[in-house]
C-alpha positions in Angstrom: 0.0 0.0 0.0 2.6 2.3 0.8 3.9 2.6 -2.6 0.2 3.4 -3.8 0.4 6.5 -2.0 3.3 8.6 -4.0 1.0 7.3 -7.1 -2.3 9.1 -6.1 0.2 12.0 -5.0 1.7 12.2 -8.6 -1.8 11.8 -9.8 -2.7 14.8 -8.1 0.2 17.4 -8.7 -0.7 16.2 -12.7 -4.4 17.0 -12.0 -3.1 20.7 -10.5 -0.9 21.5 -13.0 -3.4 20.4 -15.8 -5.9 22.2 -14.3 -5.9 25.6 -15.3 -5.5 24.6 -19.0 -8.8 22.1 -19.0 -10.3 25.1 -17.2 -9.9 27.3 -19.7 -12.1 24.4 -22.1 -14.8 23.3 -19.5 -18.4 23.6 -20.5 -20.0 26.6 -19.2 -22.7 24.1 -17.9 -20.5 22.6 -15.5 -20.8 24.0 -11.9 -17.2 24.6 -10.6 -17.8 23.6 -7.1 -19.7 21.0 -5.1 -20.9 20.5 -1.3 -22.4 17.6 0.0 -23.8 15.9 3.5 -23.0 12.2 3.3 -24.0 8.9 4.9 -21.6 6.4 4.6 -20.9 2.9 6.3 -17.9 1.0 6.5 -17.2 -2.8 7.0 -14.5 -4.2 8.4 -15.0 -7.5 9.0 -18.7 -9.5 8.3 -21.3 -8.5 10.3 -19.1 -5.7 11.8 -20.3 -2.5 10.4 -20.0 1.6 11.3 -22.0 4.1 10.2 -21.4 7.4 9.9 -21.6 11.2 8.9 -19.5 13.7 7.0 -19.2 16.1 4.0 -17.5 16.5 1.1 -16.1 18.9 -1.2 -15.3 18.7 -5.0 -14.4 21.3 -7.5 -14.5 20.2 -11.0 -11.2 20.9 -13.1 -13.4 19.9 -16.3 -16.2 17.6 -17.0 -13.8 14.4 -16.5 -11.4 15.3 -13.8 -12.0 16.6 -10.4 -10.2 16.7 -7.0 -11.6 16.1 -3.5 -11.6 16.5 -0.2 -14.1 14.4 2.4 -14.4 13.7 6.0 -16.4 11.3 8.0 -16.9 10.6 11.6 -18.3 7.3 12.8 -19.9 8.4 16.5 -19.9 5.0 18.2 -18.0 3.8 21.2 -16.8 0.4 20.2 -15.1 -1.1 23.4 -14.0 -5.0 23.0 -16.6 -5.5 19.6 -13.8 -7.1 17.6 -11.5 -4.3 15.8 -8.2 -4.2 16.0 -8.4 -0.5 17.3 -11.7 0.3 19.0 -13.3 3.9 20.2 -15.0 6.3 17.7 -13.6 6.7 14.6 -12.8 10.3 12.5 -11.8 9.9 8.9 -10.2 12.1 6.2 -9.7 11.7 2.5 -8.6 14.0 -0.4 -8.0 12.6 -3.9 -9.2 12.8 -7.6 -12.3 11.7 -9.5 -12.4 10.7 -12.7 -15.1 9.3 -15.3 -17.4 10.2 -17.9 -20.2 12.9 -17.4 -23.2 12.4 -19.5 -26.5 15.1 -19.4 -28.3 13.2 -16.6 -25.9 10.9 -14.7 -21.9 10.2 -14.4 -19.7 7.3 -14.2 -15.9 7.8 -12.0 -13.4 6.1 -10.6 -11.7 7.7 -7.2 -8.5 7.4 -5.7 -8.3 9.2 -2.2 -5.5 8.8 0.3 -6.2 9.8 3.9 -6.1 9.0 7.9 -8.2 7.6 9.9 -8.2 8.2 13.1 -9.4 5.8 16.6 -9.8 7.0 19.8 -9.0 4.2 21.4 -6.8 2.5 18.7 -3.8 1.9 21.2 -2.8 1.5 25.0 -0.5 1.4 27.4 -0.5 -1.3 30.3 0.9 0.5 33.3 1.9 -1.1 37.0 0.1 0.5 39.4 2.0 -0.9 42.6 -0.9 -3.1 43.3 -1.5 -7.1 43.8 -2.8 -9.5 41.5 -4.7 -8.1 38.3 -5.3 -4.9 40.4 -1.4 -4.7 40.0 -1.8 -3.2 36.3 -4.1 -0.8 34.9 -4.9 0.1 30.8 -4.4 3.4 29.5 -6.3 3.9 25.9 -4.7 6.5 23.4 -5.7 7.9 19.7 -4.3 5.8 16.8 -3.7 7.6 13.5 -3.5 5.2 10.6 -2.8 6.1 6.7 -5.7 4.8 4.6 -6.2 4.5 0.5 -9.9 4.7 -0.7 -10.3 3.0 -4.2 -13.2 2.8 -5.8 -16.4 4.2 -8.2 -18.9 6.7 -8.0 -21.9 6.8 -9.7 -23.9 10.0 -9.5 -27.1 11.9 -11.2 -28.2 15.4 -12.1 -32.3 16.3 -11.5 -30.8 19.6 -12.0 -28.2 21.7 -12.7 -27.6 22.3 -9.0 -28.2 19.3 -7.3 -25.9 16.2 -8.0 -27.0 13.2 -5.9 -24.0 10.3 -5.5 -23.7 6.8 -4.8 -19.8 5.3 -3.6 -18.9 2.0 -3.5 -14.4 1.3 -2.4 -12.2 -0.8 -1.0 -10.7 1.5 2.0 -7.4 -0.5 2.9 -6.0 1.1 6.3 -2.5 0.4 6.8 -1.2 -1.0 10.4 2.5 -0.3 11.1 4.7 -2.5 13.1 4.0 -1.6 17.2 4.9 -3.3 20.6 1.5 -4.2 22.3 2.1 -5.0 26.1 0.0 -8.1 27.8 0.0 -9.3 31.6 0.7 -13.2 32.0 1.4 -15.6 34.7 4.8 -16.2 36.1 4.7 -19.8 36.6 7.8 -19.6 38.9 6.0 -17.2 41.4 2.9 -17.6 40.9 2.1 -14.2 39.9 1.6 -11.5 37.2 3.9 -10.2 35.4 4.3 -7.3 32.2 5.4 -8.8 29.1 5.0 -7.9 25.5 5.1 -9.0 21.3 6.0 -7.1 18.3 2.9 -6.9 16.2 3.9 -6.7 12.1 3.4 -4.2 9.9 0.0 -5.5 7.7 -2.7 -3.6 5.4 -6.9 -4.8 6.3 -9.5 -4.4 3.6 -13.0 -2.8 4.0 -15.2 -2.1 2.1 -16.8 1.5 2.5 -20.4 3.0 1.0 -21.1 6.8 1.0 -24.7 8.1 0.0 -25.3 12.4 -0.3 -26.6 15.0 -2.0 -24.8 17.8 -2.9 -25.1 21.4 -4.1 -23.1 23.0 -7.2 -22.2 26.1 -7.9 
């Protein structure tokens, strides 16, 4: 995944500089700008779901190129439900759009690098001077992972204005490498004791569906 990113990068600087000279031919019926409120869901595993809420905003470099920026926020508390990072989750993408417009409707593909962002995505087990299990305590901490949104976009005009939009990707989240910290039993004193494994570096699929209107101007 990480050399997918310095790809969507290069995509983008091209899309910049290109920009002002597709500009300069872009229909006159083209709104420049887009805002949207957006629904959106994303799976992680089967039967492990998040919804969520966010915006996005889009401005059109001509009528088969854009470039985006979106963010989402995904409000509940997940404590122990089977992710590898739990809490709420914020997430933020920017990218390019690209496809065929058509009078009524559209057809893109995106490509949107980001973060994602979990409250609770990491911790700390600290010793507390106690005995038994009460000898150790958990501290939670925000987790800030990079994140690649791939997909298409399929979206309709009832009017110049309005643009409503249907996304279907494959979000990959990339985990890096950590140390996670875990209490076991010392079988030569019969009590607890702080040890800890080096987790590897790996990348998790999820699919991801966003639903909005937006506004053009």
């Amino acid at each position: 995944m990480i050399r997918k990113f310095p790809i969507a990068i290069a995509i983008i600087a091209a899309s910049f500089l290109a920009g002002p000279a597709r500009a300069r031919g872009q229909s006159r019926d083209i709104p420049r700008f887009e805002v949207a409120a957006e629904f959106t869901s994303i799976t992680f595993d089967p039967g492990l779901s998040e919804p969520g809420i966010g915006g996005r905003v889009t401005y059109n470099l001509d009528k088969h190129v854009a470039l985006e920026a979106a963010g989402y926020f995904f409000p509940r508390q997940c404590h122990f439900c089977g992710r590898v990072e739990e809490g709420q989750i914020a997430q933020g993408l920017f990218g390019v759009k690209i496809g065929k417009r058509f009078k009524k409707w559209g057809v893109f593909g995106k490509a949107r690098p980001g973060l994602m962002n979990f409250s609770r995505g990491a911790f700390d087990i600290v010793p507390t001077g106690g005995t038994g299990l009460n000898a150790f305590r958990i501290n939670f901490r925000r987790q800030t992972n990079l994140v690649f949104d791939l997909g298409g976009v399929v979206e309709f005009y009832p009017s110049k204005k309005i643009v409503l939009r249907a996304d279907i990707g494959d979000t990959i989240i990339r985990y890096p490498q950590r140390t996670v910290d875990y209490v076991t039993l010392d079988p030569t004193s019969g009590g607890f004791r702080l040890d800890s494994f080096t987790s590897p570096s790996f990348n998790h699929r999820t699919v991801q569906v966003i639903a909005g209107i937006g506004f053009r101007f």
